[in-house]
C-alpha positions as CSV (number, residue, x, y, z in Angstrom):
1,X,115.7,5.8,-78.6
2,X,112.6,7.7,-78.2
3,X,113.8,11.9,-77.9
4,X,110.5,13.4,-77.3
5,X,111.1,15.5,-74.2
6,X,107.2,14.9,-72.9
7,X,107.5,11.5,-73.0
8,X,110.7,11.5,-70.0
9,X,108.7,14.5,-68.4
10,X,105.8,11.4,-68.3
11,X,108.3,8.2,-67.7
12,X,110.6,9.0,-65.2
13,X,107.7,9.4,-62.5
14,X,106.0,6.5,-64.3
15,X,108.9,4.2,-63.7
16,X,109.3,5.6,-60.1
17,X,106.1,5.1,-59.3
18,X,106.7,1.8,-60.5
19,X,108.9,1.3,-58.3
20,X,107.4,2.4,-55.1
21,X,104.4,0.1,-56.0
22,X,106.6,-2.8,-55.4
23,X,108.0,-1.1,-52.3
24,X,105.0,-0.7,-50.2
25,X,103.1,2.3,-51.4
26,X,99.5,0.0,-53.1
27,X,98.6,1.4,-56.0
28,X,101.4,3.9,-56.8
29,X,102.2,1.4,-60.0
30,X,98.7,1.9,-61.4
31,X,99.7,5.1,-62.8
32,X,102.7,3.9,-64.9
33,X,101.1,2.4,-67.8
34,X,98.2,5.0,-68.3
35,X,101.0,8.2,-67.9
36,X,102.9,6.6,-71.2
37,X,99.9,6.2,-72.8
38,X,99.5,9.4,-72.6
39,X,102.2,9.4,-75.5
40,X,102.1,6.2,-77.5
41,X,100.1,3.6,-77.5
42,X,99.2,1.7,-74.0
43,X,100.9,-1.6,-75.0
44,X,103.9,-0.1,-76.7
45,X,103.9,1.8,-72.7
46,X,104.0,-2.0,-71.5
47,X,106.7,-3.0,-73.4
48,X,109.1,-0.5,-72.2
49,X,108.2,-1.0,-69.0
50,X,108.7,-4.9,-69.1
51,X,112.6,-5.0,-69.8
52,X,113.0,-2.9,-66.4
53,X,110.5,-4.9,-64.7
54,X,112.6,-8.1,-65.4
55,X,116.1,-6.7,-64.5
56,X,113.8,-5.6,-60.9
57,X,113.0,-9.5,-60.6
58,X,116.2,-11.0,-61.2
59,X,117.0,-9.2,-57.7
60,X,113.7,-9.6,-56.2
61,X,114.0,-13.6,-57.3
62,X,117.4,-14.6,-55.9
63,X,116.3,-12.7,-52.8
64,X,113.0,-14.5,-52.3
65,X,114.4,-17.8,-53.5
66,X,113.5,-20.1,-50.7
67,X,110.1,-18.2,-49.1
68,X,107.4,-19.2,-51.9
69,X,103.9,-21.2,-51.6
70,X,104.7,-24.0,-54.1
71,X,100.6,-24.8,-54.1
72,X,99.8,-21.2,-55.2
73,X,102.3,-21.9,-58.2
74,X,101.0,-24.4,-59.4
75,X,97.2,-23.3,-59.0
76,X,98.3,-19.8,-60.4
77,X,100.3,-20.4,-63.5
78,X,98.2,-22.7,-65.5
79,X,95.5,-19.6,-65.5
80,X,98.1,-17.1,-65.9
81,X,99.5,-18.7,-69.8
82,X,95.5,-18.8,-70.7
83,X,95.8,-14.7,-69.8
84,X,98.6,-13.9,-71.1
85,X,96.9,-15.8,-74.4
86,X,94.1,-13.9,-74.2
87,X,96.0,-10.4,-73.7
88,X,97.7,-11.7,-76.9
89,X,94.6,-11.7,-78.6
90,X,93.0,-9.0,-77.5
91,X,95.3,-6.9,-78.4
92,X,96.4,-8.0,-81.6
93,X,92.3,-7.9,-82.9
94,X,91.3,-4.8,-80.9
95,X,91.5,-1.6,-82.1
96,X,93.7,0.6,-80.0
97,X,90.8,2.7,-78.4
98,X,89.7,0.0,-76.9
99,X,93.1,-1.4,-75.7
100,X,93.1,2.2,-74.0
101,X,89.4,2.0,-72.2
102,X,90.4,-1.3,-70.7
103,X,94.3,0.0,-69.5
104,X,91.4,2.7,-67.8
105,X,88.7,0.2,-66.2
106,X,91.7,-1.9,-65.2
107,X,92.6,0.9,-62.9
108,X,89.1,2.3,-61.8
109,X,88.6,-1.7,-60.6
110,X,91.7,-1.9,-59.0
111,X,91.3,1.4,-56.9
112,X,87.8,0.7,-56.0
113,X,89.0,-3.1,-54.4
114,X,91.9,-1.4,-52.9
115,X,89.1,1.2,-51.3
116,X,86.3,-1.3,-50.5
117,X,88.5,-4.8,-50.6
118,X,87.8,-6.9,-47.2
119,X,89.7,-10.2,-46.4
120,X,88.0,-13.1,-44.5
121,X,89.3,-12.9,-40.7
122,X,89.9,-16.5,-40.9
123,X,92.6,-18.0,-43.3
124,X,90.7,-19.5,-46.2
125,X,92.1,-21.3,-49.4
126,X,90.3,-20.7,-52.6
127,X,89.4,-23.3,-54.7
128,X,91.6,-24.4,-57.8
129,X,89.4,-23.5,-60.1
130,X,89.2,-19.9,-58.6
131,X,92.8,-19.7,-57.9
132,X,92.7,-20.4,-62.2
133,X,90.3,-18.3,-62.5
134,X,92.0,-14.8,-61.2
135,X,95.5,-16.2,-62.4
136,X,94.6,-16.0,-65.6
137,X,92.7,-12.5,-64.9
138,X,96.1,-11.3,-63.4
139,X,98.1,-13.0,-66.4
140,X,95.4,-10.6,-69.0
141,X,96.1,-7.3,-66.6
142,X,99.7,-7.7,-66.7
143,X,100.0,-8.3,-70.2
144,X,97.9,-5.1,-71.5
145,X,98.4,-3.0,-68.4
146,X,101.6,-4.1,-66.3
147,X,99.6,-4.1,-63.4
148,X,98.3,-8.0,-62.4
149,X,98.2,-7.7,-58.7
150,X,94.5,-6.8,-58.2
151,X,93.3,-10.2,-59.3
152,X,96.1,-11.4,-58.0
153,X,95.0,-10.6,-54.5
154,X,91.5,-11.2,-54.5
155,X,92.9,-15.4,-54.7
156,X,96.0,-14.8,-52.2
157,X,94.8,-12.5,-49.5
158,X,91.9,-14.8,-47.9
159,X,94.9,-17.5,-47.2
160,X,96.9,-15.0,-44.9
161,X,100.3,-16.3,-45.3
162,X,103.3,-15.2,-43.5
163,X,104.9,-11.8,-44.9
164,X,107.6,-13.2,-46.3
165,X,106.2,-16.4,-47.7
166,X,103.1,-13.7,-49.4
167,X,106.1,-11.8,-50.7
168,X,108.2,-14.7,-52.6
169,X,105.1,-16.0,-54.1
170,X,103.6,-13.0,-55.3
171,X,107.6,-12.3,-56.4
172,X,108.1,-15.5,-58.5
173,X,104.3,-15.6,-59.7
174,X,105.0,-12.2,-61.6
175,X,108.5,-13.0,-62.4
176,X,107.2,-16.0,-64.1
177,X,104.1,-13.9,-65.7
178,X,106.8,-11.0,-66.9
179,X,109.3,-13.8,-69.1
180,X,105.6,-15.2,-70.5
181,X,105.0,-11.9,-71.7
182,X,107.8,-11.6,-73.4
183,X,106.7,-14.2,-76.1
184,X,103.7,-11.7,-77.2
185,X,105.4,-8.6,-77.0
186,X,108.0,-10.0,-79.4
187,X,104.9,-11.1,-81.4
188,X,103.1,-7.8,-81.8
189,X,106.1,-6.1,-83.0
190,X,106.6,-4.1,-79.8
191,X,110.1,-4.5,-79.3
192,X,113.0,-3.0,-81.0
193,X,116.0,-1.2,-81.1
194,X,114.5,1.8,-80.2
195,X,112.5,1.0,-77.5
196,X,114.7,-1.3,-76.0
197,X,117.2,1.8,-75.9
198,X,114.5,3.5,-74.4
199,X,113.5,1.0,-71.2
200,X,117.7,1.5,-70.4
201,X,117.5,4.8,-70.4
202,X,114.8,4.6,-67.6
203,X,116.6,1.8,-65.8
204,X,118.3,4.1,-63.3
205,X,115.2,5.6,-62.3
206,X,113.8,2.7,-61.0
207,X,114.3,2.1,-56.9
208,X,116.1,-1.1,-56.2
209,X,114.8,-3.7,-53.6
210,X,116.8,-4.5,-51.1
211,X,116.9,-7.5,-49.1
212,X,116.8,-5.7,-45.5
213,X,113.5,-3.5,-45.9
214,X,111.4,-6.9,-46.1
215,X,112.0,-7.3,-42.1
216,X,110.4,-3.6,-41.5
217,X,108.0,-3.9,-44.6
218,X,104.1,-3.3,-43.2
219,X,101.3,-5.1,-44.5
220,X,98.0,-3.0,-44.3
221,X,95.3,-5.4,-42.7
222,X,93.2,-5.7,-45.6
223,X,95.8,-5.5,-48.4
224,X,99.5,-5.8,-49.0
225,X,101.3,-3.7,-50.7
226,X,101.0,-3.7,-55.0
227,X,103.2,-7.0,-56.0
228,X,105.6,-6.6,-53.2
229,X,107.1,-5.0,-50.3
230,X,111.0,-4.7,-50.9
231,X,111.8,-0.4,-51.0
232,X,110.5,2.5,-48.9
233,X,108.2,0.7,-46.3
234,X,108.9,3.5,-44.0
235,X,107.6,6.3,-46.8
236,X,104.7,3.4,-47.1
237,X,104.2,3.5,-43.5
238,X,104.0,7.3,-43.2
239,X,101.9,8.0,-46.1
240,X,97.9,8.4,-46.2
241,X,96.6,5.5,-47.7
242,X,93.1,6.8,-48.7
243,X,95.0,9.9,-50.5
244,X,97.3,7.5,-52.6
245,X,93.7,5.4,-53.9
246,X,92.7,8.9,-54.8
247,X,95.1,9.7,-56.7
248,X,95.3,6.5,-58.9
249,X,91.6,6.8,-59.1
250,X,91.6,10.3,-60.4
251,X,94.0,9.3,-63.1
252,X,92.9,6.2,-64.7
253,X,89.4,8.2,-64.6
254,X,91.3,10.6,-67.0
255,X,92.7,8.0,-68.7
256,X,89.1,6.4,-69.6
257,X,87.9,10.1,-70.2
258,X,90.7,10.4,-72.7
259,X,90.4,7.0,-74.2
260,X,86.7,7.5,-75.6
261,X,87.2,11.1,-76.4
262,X,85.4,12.8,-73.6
């Protein structure tokens, strides 16, 4: 188990950040990945991370079970293997720095869509080779940054579904993404007995969804909230939404800054 007492001061927000992001404040799970990094490598960060995210979606799933856009599946997954692939890749040939620099553009993007993102006023499906397309851009994001919803929403957003339909799809697409990434992870050496001690230490820190606060969950008009909307809408609904895609944008900023020795 990791012991360095930096590294909790750094992952116990980090994990509840994490954990707001799926509850309805966008972007607060942006931060997660890029505040480990700040004390190992960004991928070993992911990997910790990933153990907690799938004990979250065994919850998440069985509550979900029956709400779920079967057509987004199947349009989303096929991309999503080809991302997670790549992700592999990329981080198995890349050189760390760089592994860093695009944890950092991955946020920078992902604040300035959640800033300047508009949705079509009319429901509109994408195409499937689009809807391939930014699954397997979500599948890459997740892998190297645990953080695939930006992609994610640029193909799901236009279709305005129902909330809870939009929330069992966007559930079961990442729970599905999360077990893929497992096979990688594994790969690249980034589990073991001392990380895995590690992501259950951290368990406890992370906020629970629970099956009531998805019938008072709010939707902003031009995006949902980051993955899902299962804890703390009514802290969603109260905070400043503007200040939130400040923050995350100040800090991957920091992170990039960081990354390339600035």
């Amino acid at each position: 188990m990791i012991t360095d007492p930096l590294f909790y001061l750094l992952a116990i927000p980090a994990i509840t950040a994490l954990g707001l992001g799926k509850g309805g404040f966008a972007g607060a799970g942006m931060i997660s990945t890029p505040l480990l990094a700040l004390t190992m490598p960004p991928l070993q960060a992911a990997a910790i991370l990933l153990p907690i995210l799938l004990c979250q979606d065994v919850i998440s799933v069985w509550i979900y079970r029956r709400r779920w856009s079967a057509w987004n599946l199947k349009v989303l997954l096929p991309g999503s293997v080809v991302g997670v692939g790549a992700a592999w890749l990329f981080a198995a040939y890349v050189p760390n720095a760089y592994v860093e620099i695009a944890v950092g553009v991955t946020g920078v993007c992902f604040a300035l869509y959640n800033s300047f993102g508009k949705v079509p006023a009319q429901p509109r499906r994408p195409s499937v080779p689009a809807g391939m397309f930014w699954g397997s851009l979500a599948g890459f994001t997740s892998t190297i940054i645990q953080v695939g919803a930006p992609p994610y929403q640029v193909h799901i957003l236009p279709q305005r579904l129902d909330k809870f339909t939009l929330i069992g799809t966007t559930i079961i697409f990442f729970a599905l993404v999360n077990v893929m990434k497992l096979v990688p992870y594994f790969a690249l050496g980034q589990f073991s007995p001392r990380t895995l001690a590690t992501s259950a230490v951290l368990l406890p820190f992370r906020p629970l969804a629970r099956a009531q606060d998805a019938d008072r969950a709010v939707l902003p008009d031009h995006l949902p909230a980051d993955v899902s909307d299962l804890a703390g809408p009514d802290l969603a609904r109260r905070q400043c939404q503007s200040r939130r895609q400040m923050t995350v944008f100040c800090g991957v900023c920091g992170h990039v800054v960081e990354a390339t020795g600035g």
